[in-house]
N, C-alpha and C positions, 0 to 999 in steps of 0.2 A: 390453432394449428399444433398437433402434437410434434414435442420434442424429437426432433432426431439421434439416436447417439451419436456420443462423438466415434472418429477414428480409435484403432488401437496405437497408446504412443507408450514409450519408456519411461518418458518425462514422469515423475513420480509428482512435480507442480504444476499442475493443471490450470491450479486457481489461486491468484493470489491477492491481495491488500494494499495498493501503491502507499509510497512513503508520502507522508504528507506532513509538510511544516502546521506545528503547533495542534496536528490533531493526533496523528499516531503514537502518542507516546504511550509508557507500561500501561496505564489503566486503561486505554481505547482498546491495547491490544487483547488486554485482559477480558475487557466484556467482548469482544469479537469473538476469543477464542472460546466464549461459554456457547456460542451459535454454533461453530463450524469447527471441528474437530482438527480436520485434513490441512485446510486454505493456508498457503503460506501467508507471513502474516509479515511485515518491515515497520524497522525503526525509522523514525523521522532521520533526514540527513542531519548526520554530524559528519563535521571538517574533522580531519584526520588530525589537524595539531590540536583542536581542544582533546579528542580522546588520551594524545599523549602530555599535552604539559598542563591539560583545564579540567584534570576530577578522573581520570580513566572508570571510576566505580560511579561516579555522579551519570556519568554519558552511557555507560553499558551495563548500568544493572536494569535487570527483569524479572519477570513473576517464571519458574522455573513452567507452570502450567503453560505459557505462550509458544513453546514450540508446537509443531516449526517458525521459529524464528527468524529474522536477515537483518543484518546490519545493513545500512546504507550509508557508504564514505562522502564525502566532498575533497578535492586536492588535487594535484595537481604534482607534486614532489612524490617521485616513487622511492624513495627512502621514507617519507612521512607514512605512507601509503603502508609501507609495507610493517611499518612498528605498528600503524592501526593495527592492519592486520590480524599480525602475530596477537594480542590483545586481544582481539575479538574468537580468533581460533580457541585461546585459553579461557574465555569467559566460556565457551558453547556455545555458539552462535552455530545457525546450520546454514548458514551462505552469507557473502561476505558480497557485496554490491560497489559498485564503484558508478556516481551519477556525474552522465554525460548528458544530462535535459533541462537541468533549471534553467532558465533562460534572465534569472531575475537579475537586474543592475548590482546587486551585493555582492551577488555570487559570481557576477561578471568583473567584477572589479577587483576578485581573490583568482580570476583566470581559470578559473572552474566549471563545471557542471557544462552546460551547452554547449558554450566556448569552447570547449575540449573537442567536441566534433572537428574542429578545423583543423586538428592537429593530431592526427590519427599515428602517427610513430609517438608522440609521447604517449599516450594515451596506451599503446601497446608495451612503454616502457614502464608505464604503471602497472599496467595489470601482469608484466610478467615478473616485475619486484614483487608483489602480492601471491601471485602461486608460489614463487620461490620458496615463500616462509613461511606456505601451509604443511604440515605434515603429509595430510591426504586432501588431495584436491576434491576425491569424489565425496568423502565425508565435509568438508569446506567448497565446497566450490567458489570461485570468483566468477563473478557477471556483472554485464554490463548493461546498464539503463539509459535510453537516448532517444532521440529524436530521429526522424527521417530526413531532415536537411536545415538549415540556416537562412532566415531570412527568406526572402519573396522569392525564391525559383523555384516552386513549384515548377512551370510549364516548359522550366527551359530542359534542350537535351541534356544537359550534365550534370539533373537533380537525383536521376537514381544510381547512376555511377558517384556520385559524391556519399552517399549511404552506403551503396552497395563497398566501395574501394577501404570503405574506414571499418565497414566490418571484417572484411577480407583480412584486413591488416592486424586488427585484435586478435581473430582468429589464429593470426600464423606462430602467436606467442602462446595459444594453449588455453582462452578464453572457448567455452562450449556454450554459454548460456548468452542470449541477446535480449532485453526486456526493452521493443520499440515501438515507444509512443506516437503515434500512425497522423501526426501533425509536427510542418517546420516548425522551429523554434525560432521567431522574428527578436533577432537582438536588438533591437533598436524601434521606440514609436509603441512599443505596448506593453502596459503593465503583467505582471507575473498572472494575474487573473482572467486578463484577454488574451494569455498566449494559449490559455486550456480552451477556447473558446472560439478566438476568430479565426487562427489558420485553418485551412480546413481538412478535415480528414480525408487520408488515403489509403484504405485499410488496402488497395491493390497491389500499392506499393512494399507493404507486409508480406504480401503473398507469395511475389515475387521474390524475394530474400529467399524466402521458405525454399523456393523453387530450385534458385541458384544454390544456397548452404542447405542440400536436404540432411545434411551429416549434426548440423549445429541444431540447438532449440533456441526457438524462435518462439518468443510471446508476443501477443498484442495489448497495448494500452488506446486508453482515449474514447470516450462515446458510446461504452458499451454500458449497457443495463440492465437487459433480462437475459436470464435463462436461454432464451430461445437463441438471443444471439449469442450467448456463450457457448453453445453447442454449435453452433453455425462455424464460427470461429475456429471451434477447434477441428472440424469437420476438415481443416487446412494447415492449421496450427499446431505446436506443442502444448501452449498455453493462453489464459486469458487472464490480465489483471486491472482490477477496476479499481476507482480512484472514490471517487465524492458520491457518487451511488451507493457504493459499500456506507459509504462513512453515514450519509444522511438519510439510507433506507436500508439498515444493518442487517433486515429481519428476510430482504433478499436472498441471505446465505443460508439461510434454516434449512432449505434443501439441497445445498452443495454436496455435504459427504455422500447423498443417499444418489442422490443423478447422476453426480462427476465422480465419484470416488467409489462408488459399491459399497457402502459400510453403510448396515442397518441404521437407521433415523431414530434415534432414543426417543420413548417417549414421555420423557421430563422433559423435552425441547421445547418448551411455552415462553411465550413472552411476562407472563407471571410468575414464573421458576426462574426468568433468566435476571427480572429485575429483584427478584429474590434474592439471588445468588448475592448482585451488584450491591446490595445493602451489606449484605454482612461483608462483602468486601470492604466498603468503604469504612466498617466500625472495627475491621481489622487492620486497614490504613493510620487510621488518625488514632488507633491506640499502639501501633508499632513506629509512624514516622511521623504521626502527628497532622495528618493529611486533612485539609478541611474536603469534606465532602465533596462540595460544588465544583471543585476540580476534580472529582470523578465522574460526577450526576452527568455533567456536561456530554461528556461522549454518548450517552446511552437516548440521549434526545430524540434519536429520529424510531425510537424501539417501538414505537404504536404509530407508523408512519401511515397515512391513509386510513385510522381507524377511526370511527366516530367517538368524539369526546377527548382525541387526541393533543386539540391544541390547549386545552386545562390542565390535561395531566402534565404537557409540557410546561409549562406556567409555573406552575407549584413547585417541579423541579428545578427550575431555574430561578425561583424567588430566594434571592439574596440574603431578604429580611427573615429567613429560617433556617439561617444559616448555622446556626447556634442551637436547633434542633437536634436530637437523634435523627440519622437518614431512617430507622423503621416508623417514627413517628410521620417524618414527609414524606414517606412511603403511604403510610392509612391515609396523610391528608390529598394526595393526588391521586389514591383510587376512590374516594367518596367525592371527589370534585367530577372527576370523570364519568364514574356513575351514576353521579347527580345528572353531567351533563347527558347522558344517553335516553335519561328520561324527560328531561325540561328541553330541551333544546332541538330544535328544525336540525335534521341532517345537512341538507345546505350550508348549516351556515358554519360545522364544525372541520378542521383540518383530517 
């Protein structure tokens, strides 16, 4: 079925990278942004008191090539909130995030992230300490990340007035952007990995927002994975941002700038130029911060995702015991494993 375009929107992010504990950090963002030019791209959440009393340079340094860029806060104190901030305004950051979705017991327990949906006047006393002590809102913008509702009411009457009234309410403080993950957030009875999983999606209830805030951008998260329904989405939407798709089949984005964005498709854009690039990265890591490899290798895993001979070449890059290698030396040894495997090996049986 060919693609439809999207509508005409303003929203300059179309597409973006959800923040994701222990995966998005600088080097995931780094080989992301050698695929996709445009795609807005987020930092994993940091809590607003470690940026200010736990390393401010440790939490907010970047590879200057990742923009477009977003910080993503966790917190709950809008004085905290807003020193993040100011901090992230001065490092360059180009959107400044405040998350109202985690639903995890940790983050439940610092009164944050999901939690925060129940309490939509702090929540707007956050976000409007946060614009205060931006210079330019439109060059920083603050947005807001969250969920459609708390716990099991899905079906009851007062589950889309309980999303609809909390964004109403950000809004009335000067919040423009809404980044809503299209599943309740069940605080209680499921771990942080069944909350992405078992409540279940309402992308209608998205649309609806759209419908009531036509003035606000409105994004979609949650369950999206091709193309086709990226464009379906935005067919309704300002934007679309995908989560563990991006992360575990990265090579999805190859055509984002050229479909979503109108910017010619370079053609160095190969997954052999991109893993290219990610070597000499990683030999400019560990000779400027001392960086072992395998904490870079790791993000670039799903980059031959679906391709025959894919689950060797991932093998080799995740073998621990070459660790101690040059990454161009593990580089030759998992494209002659690979291509070993394209010729010895049943298509069947390879990832």
């Amino acid at each position: 079925m060919p693609i439809q375009p999207s509508k005409a929107s303003p929203f300059k992010d179309k597409l973006s990278v959800a923040p994701m504990m222990a995966w998005t950090d600088r080097h995931c963002r780094y080989f992301h942004r050698l695929i996709t030019k445009n795609t807005l791209l987020y930092t994993e959440m940091v809590n607003a008191g470690a940026v200010i009393y736990g390393g401010t340079a440790r939490h907010l340094d970047y590879n200057v090539e990742e923009h477009p860029v977003a910080l993503q806060l966790g917190g709950n104190e809008p004085d905290k909130l807003a020193q993040a901030t100011k901090f992230a305004e001065e490092w360059g950051y180009d959107e400044v995030n405040l998350n109202c979705g985690c639903p995890s017991p940790r983050v439940q327990k610092g009164a944050f992230g999901a939690a925060l949906m129940a309490e939509p006047n702090l929540v707007a006393d956050c976000v409007k300490a946060m614009l205060d002590v931006v210079k330019d809102a439109n060059k920083t913008p603050i947005t807001v990340k969250h969920r459609i509702g708390l716990d099991k009411s899905e079906d009851t009457p007062q589950s889309y007035a309980f999303v609809r009234d909390f964004i109403g309410a950000v809004a009335d403080v000067g919040c423009q952007t809404f980044i809503v993950h299209a599943r309740n957030a069940w605080l209680e009875g499921l771990s942080p990995k069944e909350n992405r999983d078992i409540p279940p999606l309402r992308y209608e209830v998205v649309h609806r927002l759209k419908q009531d805030f036509p003035h606000l951008n409105i994004v979609i998260n949650g369950g999206i994975t091709t193309n086709e329904q990226i464009a379906q989405q935005l067919q309704q939407l300002d934007g679309v941002m995908l989560g563990r798709e991006a992360y575990h089949n990265p090579w999805v984005m190859a055509t984002w700038d050229e479909q979503f964005y109108g910017a010619n498709a370079p053609s160095e854009i190969t997954r052999e130029n991109i893993e290219d690039q990610m070597v000499q990265y990683m030999e400019r890591e560990k000779a400027v911060h001392g960086t072992p490899w395998p904490a870079i290798a790791r993000h670039m895993l799903g980059l031959r995702h679906g391709l025959r001979g894919a689950r060797h070449w991932r093998q080799v890059w995740s073998n621990q015991n070459l660790r101690d290698l040059p990454p161009s030396e593990v580089m030759k040894m998992a494209h002659a494993v690979s291509f070993e495997s394209d010729v010895l090996a049943p298509a069947a049986s390879l990832a």
